[in-house]
C-alpha positions in Angstrom: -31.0 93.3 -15.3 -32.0 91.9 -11.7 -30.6 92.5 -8.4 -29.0 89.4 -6.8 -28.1 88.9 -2.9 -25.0 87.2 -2.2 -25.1 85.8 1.0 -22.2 84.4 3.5 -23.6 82.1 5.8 -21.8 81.9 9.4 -22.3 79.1 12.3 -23.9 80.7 15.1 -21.8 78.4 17.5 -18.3 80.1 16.8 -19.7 83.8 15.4 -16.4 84.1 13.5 -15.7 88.2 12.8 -12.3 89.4 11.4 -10.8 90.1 15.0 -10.9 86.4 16.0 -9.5 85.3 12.3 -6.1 84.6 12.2 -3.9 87.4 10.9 -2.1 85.4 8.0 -5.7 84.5 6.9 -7.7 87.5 7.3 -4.8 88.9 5.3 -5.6 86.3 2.2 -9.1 86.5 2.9 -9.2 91.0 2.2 -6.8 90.5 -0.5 -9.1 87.7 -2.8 -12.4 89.7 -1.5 -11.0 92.9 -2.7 -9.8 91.6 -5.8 -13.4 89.9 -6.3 -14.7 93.5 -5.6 -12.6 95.1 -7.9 -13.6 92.5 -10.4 -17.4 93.3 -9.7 -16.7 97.0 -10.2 -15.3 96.6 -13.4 -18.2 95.0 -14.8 -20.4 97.9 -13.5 -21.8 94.9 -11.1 -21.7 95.7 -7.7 -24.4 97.5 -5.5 -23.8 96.9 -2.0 -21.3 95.0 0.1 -20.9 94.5 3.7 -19.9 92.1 6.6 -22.2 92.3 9.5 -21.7 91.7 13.2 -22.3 88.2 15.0 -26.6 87.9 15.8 -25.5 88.4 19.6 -25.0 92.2 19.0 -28.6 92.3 17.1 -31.3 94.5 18.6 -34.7 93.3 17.8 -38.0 95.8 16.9 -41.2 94.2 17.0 -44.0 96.5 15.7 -46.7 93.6 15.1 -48.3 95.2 18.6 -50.2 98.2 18.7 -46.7 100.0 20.5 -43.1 98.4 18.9 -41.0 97.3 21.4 -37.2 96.5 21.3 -35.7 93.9 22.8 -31.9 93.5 22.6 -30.5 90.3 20.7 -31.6 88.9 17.3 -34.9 87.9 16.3 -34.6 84.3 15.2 -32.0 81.7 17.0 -30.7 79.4 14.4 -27.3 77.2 13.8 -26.3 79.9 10.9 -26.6 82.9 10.4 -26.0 86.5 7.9 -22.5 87.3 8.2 -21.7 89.4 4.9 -23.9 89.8 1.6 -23.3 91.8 -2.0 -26.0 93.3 -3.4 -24.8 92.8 -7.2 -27.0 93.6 -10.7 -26.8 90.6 -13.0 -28.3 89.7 -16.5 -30.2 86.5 -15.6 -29.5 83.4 -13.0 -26.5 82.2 -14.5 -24.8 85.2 -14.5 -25.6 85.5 -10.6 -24.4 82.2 -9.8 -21.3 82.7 -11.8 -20.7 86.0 -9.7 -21.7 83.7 -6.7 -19.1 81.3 -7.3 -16.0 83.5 -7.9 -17.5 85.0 -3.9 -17.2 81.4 -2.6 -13.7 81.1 -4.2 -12.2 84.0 -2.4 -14.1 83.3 0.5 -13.0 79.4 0.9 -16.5 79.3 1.7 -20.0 79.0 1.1 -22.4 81.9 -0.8 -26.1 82.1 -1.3 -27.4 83.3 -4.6 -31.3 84.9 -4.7 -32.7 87.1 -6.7 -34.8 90.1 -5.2 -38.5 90.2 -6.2 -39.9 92.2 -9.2 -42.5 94.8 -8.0 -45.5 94.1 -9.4 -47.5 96.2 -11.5 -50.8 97.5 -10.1 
């Protein structure tokens, strides 16, 4: 089995989170994510979920120097961005992307499907 990422691309323009959603749809929204959680549960499927916070509240660490220094706001500025993911353990691609399209179903939206990279042997 391989880990997939899920991913739930956001326009940096708007940075939509649940308190600016309208009521009426954020309800819809939790109930067909939950019910696609519950569905990834049963099939023993689901690692990790999460929705993240708009870039704008990112700190940033860069420890390329010889001392790491912080500065507030995210790393990379870019017309989308990360605003949820599931971490989910599937049999091959397919499998993943089927998984990936029930996530865009519930969502009314778009979702990324990658796999994470096998350690190699050394």
């Amino acid at each position: 089995m391989t880990l997939y990422l899920l991913s739930v691309p956001h326009d940096s323009e708007s940075e939509p989170t649940m308190a600016t959603m309208d009521p009426a749809e954020l309800e819809a929204t939790l109930a067909a994510v939950g019910a696609f959680n519950e569905s990834l549960e049963a099939a023993d499927a689901l690692r990790f979920a999460g929705g993240l916070h708009p870039p704008s509240t990112a700190t940033t660490i860069d420890g390329s120097g010889e001392v790491a220094t912080v500065s507030p706001g995210p790393f990379v500025e870019a017309p989308e961005y990360l605003g949820g993911l599931w971490v989910i353990e599937a049999a091959d691609d397919a499998a993943a992307i089927a998984w990936g399209t029930l996530a865009a179903e519930a969502l009314g939206g778009r979702v990324e499907v990658r796999a994470f990279q096998d350690v190699p042997q050394v």
